[in-house]
C-alpha positions as MATLAB code, in Angstrom:
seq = 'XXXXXXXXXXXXXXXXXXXXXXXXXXXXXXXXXXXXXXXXXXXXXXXXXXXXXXXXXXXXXXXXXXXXXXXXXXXXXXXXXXXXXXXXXXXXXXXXXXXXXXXXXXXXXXXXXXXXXXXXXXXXXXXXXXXXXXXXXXXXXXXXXXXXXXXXXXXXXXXXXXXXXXXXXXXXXXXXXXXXXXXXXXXXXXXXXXXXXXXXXXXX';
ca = [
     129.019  177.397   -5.627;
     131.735  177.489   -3.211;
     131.023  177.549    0.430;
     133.412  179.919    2.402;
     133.295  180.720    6.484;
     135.582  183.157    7.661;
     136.467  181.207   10.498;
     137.265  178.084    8.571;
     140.452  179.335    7.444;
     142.032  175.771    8.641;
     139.516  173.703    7.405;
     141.115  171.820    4.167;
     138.915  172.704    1.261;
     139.220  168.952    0.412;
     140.417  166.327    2.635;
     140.699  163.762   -0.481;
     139.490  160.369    1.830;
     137.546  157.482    0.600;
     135.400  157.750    3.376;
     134.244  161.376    4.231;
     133.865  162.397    7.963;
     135.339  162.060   11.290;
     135.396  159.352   14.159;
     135.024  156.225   12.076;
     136.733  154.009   14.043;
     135.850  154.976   17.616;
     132.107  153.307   17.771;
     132.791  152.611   21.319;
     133.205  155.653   22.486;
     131.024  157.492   20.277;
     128.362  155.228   20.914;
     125.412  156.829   22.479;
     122.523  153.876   22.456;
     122.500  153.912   25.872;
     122.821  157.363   27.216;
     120.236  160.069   28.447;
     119.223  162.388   25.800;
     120.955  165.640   25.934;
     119.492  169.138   26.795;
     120.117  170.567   23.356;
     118.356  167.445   21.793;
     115.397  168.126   23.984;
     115.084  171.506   23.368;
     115.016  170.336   19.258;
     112.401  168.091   20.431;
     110.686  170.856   22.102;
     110.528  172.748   18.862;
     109.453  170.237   16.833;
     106.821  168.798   19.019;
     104.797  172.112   18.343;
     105.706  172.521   14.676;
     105.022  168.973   13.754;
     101.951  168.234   12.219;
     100.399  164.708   11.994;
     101.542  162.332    8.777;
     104.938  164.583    8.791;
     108.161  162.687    7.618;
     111.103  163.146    9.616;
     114.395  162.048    9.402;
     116.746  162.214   12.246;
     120.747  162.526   11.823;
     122.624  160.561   14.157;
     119.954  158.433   16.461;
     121.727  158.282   19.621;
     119.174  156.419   21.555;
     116.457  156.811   19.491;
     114.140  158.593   22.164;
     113.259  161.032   19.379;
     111.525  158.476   17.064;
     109.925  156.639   20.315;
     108.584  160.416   21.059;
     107.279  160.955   17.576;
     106.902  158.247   15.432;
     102.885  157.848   16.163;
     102.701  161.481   14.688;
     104.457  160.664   12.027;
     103.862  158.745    8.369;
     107.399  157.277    8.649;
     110.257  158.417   10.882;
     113.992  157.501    9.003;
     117.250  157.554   11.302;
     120.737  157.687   10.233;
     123.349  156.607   12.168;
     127.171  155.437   10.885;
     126.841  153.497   14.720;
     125.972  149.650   14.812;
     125.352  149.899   18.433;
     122.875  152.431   17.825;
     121.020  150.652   15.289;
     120.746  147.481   17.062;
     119.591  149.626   20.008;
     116.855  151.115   17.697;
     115.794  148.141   16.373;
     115.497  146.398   19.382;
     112.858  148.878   20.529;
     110.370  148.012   17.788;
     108.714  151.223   17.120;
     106.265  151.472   14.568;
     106.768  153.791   11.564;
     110.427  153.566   12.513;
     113.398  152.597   10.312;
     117.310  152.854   10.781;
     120.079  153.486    7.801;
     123.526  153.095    8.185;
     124.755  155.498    5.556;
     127.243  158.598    5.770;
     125.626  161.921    5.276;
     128.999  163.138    3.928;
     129.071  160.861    0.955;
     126.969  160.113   -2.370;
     125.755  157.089   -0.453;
     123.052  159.379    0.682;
     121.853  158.980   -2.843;
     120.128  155.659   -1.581;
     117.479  156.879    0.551;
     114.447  158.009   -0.849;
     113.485  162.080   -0.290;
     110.781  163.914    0.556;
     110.823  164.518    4.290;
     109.156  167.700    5.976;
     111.641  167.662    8.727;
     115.640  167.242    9.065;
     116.770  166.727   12.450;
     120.621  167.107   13.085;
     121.904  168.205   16.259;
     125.598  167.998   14.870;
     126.030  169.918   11.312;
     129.567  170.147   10.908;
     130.428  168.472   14.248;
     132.112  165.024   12.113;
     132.903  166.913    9.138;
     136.169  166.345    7.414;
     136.881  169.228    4.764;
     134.190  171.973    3.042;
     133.472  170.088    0.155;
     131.940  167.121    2.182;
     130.395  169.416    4.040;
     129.072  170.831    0.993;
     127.928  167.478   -0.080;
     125.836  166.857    3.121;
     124.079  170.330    2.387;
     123.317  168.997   -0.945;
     121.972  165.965    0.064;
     119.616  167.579    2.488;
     118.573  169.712    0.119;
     117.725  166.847   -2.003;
     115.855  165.576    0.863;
     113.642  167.978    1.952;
     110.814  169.246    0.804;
     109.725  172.372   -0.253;
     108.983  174.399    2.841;
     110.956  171.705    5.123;
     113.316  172.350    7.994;
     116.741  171.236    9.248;
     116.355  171.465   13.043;
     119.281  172.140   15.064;
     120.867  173.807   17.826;
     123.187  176.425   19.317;
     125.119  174.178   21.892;
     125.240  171.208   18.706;
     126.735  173.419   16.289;
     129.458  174.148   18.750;
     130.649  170.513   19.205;
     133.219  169.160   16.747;
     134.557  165.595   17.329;
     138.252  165.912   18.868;
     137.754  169.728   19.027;
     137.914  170.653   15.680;
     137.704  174.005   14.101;
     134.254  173.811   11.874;
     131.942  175.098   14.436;
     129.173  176.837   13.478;
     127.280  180.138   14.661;
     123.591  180.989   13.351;
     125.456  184.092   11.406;
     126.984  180.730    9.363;
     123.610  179.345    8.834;
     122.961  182.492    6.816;
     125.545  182.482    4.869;
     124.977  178.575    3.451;
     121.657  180.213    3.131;
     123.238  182.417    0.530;
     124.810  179.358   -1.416;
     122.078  176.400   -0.958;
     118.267  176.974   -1.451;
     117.748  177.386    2.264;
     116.575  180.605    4.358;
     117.740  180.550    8.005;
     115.687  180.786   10.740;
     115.575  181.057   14.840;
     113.101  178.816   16.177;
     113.899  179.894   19.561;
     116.661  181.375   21.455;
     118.942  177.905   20.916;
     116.954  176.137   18.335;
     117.525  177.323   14.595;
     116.445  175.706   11.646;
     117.020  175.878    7.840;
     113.964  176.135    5.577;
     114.082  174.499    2.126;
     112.927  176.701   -0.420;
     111.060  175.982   -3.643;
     112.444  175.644   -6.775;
     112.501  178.679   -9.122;
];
């Protein structure tokens, strides 16, 4: 099923690269290791910390500097980051948290197909914000759905979905998070005023 937005009319329906996404090359400055977490981060955070229940599985998209699996790894049976950043993984590694593991893998791509599913939580402050074209896009929705379990949510939030690396045009609104609701087995929700989420439904 084809995903359409009607304010993606000039995003390329497939962008045809080898590697999917944006912002490859600029680790340096997209390197976030060692900055404060952001408001819109905390406020996921916020959410989760009272939906979370103990033994969950999380995995968090794009670690930044891991302060999310130093928060909730010890409530968790395994926390799983993702991160295309080697900064950021040596960062997270360094900190030696227990429960706590690091991928590099690309969340646009079939690489995704490596790590193992079943998490209760999704955690990904930037949707579409390094997307390259809808199909990858499309791809990444796939693979979460893959990922999650039945009844599982993809955490995110208002200010997140409006970032795009370089200022590009696939931002997202919550009325877009019911529409891929429409074409992936998710139902949309509002956590909170900022904080919306995508629940994985079962399989029919």
């Amino acid at each position: 099923m084809t995903l359409h937005l009607s304010h993606w009319q000039d995003v390329p329906r497939d962008c045809a690269q080898t590697v999917p996404g944006v912002g490859h090359g600029s680790d340096r400055v997209m390197d976030v290791s060692k900055r404060s977490t952001t408001a819109d981060q905390l406020r996921i955070e916020a959410a989760l910390d009272a939906l979370l229940d103990p033994g969950a599985r999380l995995l968090h998209v794009g670690i930044g500097n891991s302060s999310l699996a130093a928060r909730f790894a010890s409530r968790c049976e395994r926390v799983v980051g993702l991160t295309l950043r080697g900064a950021e993984k040596h960062h997270g590694d360094s900190l030696a948290i227990a429960g706590y593991s690091i991928e590099v893998l690309n969340k646009h791509s079939a690489d995704l197909d490596a790590l193992d599913g079943a998490f209760d939580f999704i955690v990904d402050n930037n949707l579409s914000g390094f997307a390259c074209c809808i199909r990858h896009f499309e791809r990444m929705l796939a693979n979460y759905a893959r990922l999650l379990l039945p009844g599982g949510l993809i955490l995110t939030d208002r200010v997140g979905m409006q970032w795009t690396y370089r200022n590009g045009p696939m931002r997202l609104r919550y009325e877009d998070l019911e529409t891929i609701a429409r074409s992936f087995p998710f139902a949309a929700l509002r956590i909170s005023g900022d904080v919306f989420a995508l629940r994985r439904r079962a399989a029919r």
